[in-house]
C-alpha positions as CSV (number, residue, x, y, z in Angstrom):
1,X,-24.0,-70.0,-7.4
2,X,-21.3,-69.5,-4.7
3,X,-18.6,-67.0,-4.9
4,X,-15.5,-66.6,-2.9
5,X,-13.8,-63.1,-2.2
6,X,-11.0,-61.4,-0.4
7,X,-11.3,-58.4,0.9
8,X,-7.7,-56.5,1.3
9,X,-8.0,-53.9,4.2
10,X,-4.0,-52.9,4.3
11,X,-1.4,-54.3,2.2
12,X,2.3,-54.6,4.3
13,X,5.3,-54.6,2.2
14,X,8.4,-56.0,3.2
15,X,7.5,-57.5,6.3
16,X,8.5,-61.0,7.7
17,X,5.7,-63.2,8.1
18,X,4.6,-67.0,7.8
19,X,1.8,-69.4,7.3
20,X,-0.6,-69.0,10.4
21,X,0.1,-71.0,13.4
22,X,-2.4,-73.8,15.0
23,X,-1.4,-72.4,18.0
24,X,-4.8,-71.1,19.8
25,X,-3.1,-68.3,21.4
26,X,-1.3,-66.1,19.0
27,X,-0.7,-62.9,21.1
28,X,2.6,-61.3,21.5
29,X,5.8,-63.9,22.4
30,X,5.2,-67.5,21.3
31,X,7.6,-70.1,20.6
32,X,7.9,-72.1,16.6
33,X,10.1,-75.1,16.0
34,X,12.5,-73.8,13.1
35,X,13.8,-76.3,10.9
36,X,17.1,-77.5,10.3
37,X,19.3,-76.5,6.8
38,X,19.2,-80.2,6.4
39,X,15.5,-80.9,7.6
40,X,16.5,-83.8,9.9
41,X,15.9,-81.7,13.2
42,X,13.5,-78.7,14.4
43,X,15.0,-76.2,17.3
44,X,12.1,-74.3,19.2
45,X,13.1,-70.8,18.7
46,X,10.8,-67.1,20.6
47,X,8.8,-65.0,18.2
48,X,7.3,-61.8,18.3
49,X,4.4,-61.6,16.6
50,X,2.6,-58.8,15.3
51,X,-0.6,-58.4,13.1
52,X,-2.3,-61.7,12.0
53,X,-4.6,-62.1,9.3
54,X,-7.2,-65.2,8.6
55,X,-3.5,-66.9,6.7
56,X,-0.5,-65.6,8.0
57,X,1.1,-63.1,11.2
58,X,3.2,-60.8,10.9
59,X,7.5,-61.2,13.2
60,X,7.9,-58.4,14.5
61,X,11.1,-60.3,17.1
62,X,12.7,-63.0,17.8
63,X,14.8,-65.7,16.2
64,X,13.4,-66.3,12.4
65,X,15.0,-64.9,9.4
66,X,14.1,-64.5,6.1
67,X,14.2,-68.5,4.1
68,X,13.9,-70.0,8.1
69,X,11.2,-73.1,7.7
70,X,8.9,-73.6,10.4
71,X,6.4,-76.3,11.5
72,X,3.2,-75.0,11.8
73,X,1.3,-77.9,12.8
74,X,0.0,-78.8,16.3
75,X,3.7,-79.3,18.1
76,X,2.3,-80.0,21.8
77,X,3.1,-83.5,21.9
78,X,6.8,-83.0,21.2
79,X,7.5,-81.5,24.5
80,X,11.7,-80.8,24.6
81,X,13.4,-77.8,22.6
82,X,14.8,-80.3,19.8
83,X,13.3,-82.5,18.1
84,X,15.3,-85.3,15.2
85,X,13.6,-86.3,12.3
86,X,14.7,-89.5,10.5
């Protein structure tokens, strides 16, 4: 039989945070491509980040605000600060 767990070691309320990054190096000021309100372009925008669990990491700065889609996929191939999406 296999079992899967979670173990909770603090619980953060209200705090800004999203899905976990591929980036490799998630220490202090990185940069996320934000999505457009209409989803046909993404704008690299700085973040802060803060504590990071095995899912998610904590803003702690920058440009993101609460309801603020990002693309957390492997971006390295884009290359400019905007990107369009058709």
């Amino acid at each position: 039989m296999t079992v899967d767990g979670v173990i909770e070691i603090e619980r953060l309320d209200a705090v800004l945070h999203v899905g976990r990054p591929t980036a490799t190096d998630l220490s202090g000021k990185i940069e996320l491509y934000r999505m457009s309100a209409d989803g046909s372009r993404a704008e690299r925008v700085p973040v802060e980040l803060g504590r990071i669990s095995a899912t998610s990491v904590e803003i702690v700065g920058g440009e993101l605000r609460v309801g603020d889609q990002v693309v957390l996929s492997d971006t390295a191939a884009w290359g400019s600060n905007h990107v369009r999406f058709r």
